[in-house]
Structures are given as C-alpha cells and as structure tokens.
Backbone as numpy.savetxt, mean C-alpha at the origin, in Angstrom:
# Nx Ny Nz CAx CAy CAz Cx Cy Cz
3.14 -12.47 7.33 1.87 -12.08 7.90 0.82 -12.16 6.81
0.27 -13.08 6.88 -1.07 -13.23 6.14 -2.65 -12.62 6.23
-3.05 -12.35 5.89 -4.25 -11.71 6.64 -5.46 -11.72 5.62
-6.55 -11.72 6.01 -8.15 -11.69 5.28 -8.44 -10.57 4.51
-7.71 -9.15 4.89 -8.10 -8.08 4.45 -6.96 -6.93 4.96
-6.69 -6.53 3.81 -5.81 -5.55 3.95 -6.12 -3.87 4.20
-6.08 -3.29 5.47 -6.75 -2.32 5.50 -5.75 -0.97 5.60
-6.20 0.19 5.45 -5.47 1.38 5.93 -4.24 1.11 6.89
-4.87 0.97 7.92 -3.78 0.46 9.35 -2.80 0.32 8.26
-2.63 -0.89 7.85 -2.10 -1.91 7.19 -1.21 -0.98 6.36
-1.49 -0.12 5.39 -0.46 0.69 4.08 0.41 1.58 5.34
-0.70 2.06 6.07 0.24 3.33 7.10 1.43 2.65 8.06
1.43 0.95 8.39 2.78 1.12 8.74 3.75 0.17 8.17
3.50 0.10 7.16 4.28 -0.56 5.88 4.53 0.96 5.61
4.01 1.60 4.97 4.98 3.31 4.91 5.93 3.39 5.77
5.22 3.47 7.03 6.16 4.07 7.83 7.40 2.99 7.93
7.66 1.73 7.77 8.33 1.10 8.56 9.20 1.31 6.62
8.77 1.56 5.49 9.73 1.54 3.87 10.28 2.74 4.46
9.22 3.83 4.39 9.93 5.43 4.35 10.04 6.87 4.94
9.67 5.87 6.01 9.56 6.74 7.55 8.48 7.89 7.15
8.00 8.20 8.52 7.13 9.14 8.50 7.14 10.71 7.32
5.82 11.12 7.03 6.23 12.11 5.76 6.19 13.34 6.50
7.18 14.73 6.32 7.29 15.54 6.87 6.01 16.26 6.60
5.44 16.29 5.02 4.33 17.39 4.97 2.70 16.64 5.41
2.51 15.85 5.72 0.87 15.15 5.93 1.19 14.21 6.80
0.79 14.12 8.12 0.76 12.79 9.09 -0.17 11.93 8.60
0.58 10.77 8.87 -0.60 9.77 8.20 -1.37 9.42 8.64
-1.66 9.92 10.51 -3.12 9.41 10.67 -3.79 10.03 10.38
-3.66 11.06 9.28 -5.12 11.36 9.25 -5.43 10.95 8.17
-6.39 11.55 7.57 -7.29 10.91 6.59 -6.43 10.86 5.03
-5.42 9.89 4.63 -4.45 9.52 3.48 -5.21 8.98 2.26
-6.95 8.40 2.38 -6.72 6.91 1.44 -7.19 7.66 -0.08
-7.53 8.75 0.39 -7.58 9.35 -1.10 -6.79 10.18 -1.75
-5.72 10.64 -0.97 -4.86 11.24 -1.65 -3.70 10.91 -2.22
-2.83 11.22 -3.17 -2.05 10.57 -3.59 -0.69 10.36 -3.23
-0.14 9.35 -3.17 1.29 9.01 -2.52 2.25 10.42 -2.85
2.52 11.26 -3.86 2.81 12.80 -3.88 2.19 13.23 -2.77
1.04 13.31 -2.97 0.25 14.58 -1.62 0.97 14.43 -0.79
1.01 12.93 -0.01 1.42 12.67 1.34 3.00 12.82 1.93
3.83 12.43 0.66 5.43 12.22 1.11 5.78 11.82 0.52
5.45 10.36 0.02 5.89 9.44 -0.83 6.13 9.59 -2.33
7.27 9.29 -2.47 7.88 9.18 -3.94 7.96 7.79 -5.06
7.94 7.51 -6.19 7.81 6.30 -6.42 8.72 5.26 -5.93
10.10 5.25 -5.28 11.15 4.44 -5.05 10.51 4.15 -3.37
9.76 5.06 -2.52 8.82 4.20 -1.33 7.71 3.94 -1.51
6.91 3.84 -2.57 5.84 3.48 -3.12 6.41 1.96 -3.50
7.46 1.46 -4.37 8.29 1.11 -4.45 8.62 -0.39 -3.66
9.11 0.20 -2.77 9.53 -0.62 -1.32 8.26 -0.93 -0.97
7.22 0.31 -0.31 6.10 -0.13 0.48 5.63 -1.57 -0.18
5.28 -1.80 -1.81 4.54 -2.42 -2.73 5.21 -3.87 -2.25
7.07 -3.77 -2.47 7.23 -4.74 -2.28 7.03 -5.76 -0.51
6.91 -4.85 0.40 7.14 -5.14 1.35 5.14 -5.96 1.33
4.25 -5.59 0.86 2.93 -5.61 0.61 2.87 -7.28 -0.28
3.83 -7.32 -0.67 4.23 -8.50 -1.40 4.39 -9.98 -0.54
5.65 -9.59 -0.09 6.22 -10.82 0.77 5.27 -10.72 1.86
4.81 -9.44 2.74 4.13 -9.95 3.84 2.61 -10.64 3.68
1.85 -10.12 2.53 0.79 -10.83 2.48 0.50 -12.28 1.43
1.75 -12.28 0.24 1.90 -12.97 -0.48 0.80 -13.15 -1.57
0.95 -12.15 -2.47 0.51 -11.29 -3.26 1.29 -10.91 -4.44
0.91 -10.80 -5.43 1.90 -10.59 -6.71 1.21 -9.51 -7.57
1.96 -7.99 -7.16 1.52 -6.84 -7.41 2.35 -6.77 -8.91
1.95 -6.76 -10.21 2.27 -6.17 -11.29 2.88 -4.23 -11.52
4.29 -4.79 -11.89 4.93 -3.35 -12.57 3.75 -2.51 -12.43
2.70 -2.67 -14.08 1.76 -1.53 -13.69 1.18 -1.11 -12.57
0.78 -1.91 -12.08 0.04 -1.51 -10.93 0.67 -0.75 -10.07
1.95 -1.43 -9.69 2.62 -0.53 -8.40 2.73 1.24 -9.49
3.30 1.69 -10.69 3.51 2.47 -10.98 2.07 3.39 -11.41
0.98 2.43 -11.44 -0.25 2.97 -11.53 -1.11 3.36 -10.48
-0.46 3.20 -9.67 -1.30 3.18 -7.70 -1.19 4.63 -7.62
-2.51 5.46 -7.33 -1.90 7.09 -7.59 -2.05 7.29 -5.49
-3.07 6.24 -4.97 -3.67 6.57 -3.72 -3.77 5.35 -3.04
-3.43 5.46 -1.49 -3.45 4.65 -0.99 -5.33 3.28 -1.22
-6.35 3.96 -1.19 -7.49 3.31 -1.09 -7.48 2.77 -2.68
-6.87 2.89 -3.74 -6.57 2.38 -4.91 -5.59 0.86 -4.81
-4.41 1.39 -3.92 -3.72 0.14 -3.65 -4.12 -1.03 -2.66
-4.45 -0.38 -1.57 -5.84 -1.32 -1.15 -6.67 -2.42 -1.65
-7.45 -1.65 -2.54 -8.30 -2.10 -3.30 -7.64 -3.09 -3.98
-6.65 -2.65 -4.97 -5.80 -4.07 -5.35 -5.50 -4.92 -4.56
-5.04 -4.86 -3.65 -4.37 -6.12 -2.63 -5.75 -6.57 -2.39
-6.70 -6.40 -1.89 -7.87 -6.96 -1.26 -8.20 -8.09 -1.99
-8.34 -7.40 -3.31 -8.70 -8.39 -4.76 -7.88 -9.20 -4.72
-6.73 -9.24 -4.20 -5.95 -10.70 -4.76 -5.93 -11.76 -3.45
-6.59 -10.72 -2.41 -6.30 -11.82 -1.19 -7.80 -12.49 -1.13
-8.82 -11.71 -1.83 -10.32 -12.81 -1.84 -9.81 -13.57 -2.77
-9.21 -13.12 -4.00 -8.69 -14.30 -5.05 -8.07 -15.55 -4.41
-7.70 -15.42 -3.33 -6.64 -16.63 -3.17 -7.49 -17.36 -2.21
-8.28 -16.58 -1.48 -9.65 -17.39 -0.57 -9.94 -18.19 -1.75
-10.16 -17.71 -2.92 -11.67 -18.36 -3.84 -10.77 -19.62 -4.07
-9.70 -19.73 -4.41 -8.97 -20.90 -4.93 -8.24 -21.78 -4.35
C-alpha cells in the first residue's frame, strides 16, 4: 500500500493490527502527541508497527529513528518526509 501521505488513521491501525488495542488510552482519541509509553506501546510494538510502516509504504526508517520516535505525530512526520522525498525523485 503506497500512499501520498501518511496520516494518523494510518499509525492507529498499523498499531492496532502490530499490538492490538492498548488497555490504558483508546486510540481514537487524541494519541499524536503523546508518547508510545503514554498510550500502550512498548519499544518491541513500536518496533513491529515501524517495520510494518516500512514494507507497506516503502520507506526506509533508520535504527535511530524508530528508537528515537517518542510520539506518534513525530513518526508521522518522518514517514511523510520520505514519501515527498520519493515524489521529488
């Protein structure tokens, strides 16, 4: 699945589908600033989610980054950048 822009929608069911729903914060509500801790997520579905963020949009997320992603609208933000990158070229 390729796509123009990677949005919220987009992290919330790539979560859900790495590490199933989080018992303490539902994710529809408002996630993109808080941090993958706040919500449920641990680094090993941070992890998965990143890679799954990988193959479906085809994207090449760096070690740091995935271990540097504290919030969903952070990881976002990365993916976005690499999918205008690949428009530009």
């Amino acid at each position: 699945m390729s796509s123009n822009e990677f949005t919220l929608d987009d992290i919330r069911g790539i979560l859900r589908q790495s590490a199933g729903e989080p018992e303490n914060l539902p994710l529809d509500g408002d996630i993109a600033e808080r941090t993958f801790e706040e919500i449920g997520y641990d680094s090993l579905a941070r992890l998965e989610a990143c890679g799954r963020i990988e193959r479906e949009y085809g994207v090449s997320l760096d070690a740091e980054l995935i271990q540097g992603t504290s919030t969903p609208a952070y990881l976002i933000a990365a993916v976005n950048a690499q999918l205008v990158a690949q428009l530009a070229s």
